[in-house]
Steps between C-alpha positions, in 0.01 A plus 500: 500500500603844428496697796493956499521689849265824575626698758195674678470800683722716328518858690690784603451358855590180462843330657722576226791299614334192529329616144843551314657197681223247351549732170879431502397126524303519208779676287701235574334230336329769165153496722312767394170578759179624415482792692166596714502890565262620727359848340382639882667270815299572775566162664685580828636102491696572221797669643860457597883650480556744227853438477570469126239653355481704155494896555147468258295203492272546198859597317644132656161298377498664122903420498421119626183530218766625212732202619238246433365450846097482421249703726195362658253770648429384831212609641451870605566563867570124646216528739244216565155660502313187434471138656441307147760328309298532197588262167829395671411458843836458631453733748177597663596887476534763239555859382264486225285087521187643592468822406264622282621573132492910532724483782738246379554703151551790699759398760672291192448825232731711796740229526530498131570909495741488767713254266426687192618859654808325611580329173435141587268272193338240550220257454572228752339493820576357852231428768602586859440150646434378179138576545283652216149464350310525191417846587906556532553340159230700314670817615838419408380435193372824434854654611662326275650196647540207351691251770482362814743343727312213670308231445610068514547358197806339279529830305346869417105446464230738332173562696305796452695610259779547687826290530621367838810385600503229760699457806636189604255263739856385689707775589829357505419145350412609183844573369638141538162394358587327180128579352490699182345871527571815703417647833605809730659499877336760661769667714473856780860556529407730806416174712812300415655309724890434484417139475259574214795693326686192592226262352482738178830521386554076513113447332667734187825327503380176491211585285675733207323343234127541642511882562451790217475862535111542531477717106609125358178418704288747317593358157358147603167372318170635646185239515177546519298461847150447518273420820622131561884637498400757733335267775765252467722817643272582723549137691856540476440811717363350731708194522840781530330681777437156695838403438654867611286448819623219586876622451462822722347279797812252442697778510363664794538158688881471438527892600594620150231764457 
């Protein structure tokens, strides 16, 4: 399986050592992230040292964009106003899953003006908590977008006339899967872990030939996906958050939380 990294929640505020140490990681093996910008942050979680970083952000994200680093929209302000998961339930929260259409196109129209004043194109979009609904789609659609970063599948999917570009079911597992077809590691750099540095850097090295810079990713074939496709997902959903349940309680039993 081919395997492309996203690196989400992409701010001013962010921890931008631990963000240009998992970047220098990446340059080291020709890994090239898609990149998801948030227009607005007003997510007080997302913070950390600034140590590092770039004198003008929106000038450092259109030089990464020039370099061939794609951009994902994500989200607005990276707030959870909502307790739906909508189409991909993954989470039972969102900034936009539930909402009714008006204010979804606005809050995603202001998101798209804050990246068009500052230079940034593009027509990919990025759920916060990779939660989004019909009403989401239909307004991104009228903005002008044309992909989305989410979904299961073994490669990039068209429903509602939109293309989507699955992550992978199993984080880590799917890059020694020997399966034909492509998937995404979703990865929040302001999180990391030293071990999960640790953990990163031998899953690339012994891995080289599964992992390509996530643009190779948007040249792969898209397929149709009609209702059946979309409930089979749907059960995978639910299956992942079972199986994520049951790995935070193990975890919080062997006092790794």
């Amino acid at each position: 399986m081919k395997i492309s990294i996203r690196l989400d929640d992409i701010t001013e505020c962010m921890d931008w050592p631990k963000f240009l140490r998992f970047k220098e990681l990446l340059d080291c093996y020709g890994i090239k992230p898609l990149l998801g910008v948030i227009p607005d942050n007003k997510d007080e979680n997302i913070t950390g040292s600034s140590e590092g970083a770039p004198e003008d952000f929106w000038e450092y994200v259109r030089d990464l964009q020039n370099k061939g680093y794609p951009i994902a929209m994500h989200g607005l302000n990276h707030v959870y106003v909502t307790k739906t998961g909508g189409i991909f339930p993954l989470n039972v929260f969102s900034e936009f899953a539930g909402l009714s259409y008006e204010e979804q196109y606005e809050a995603l129209s202001y998101g798209t003006d804050i990246f068009n004043e500052r230079g940034i194109k593009t027509d990919m979009f990025m759920a916060p908590a990779h939660s989004y609904d019909k009403n989401t789609l239909k307004a991104l659609k009228e903005l002008g977008f044309t992909k989305i970063t989410d979904g299961f599948g073994k490669g990039p999917y068209r429903y509602m006339d939109l293309t989507f570009y699955p992550v992978a079911f199993y984080r880590k597992g799917a890059a020694r899967s020997k399966k034909e077809g492509y998937g995404t590691l979703t990865i929040h750099t302001n999180t990391m872990s030293d071990r999960e540095f640790d953990e990163f850097k031998e899953l690339f090295e012994s891995n080289k030939e599964s992992f390509i810079s996530y643009d190779e990713y948007l040249k792969a074939e898209v397929k149709d996906r009609g209702a059946l496709g979309m409930a089979k997902e749907k059960i995978l959903v639910y299956i992942k958050r079972i199986l994520s349940f049951g790995k935070k309680t193990l975890l919080k039993i062997s006092g790794r939380s």
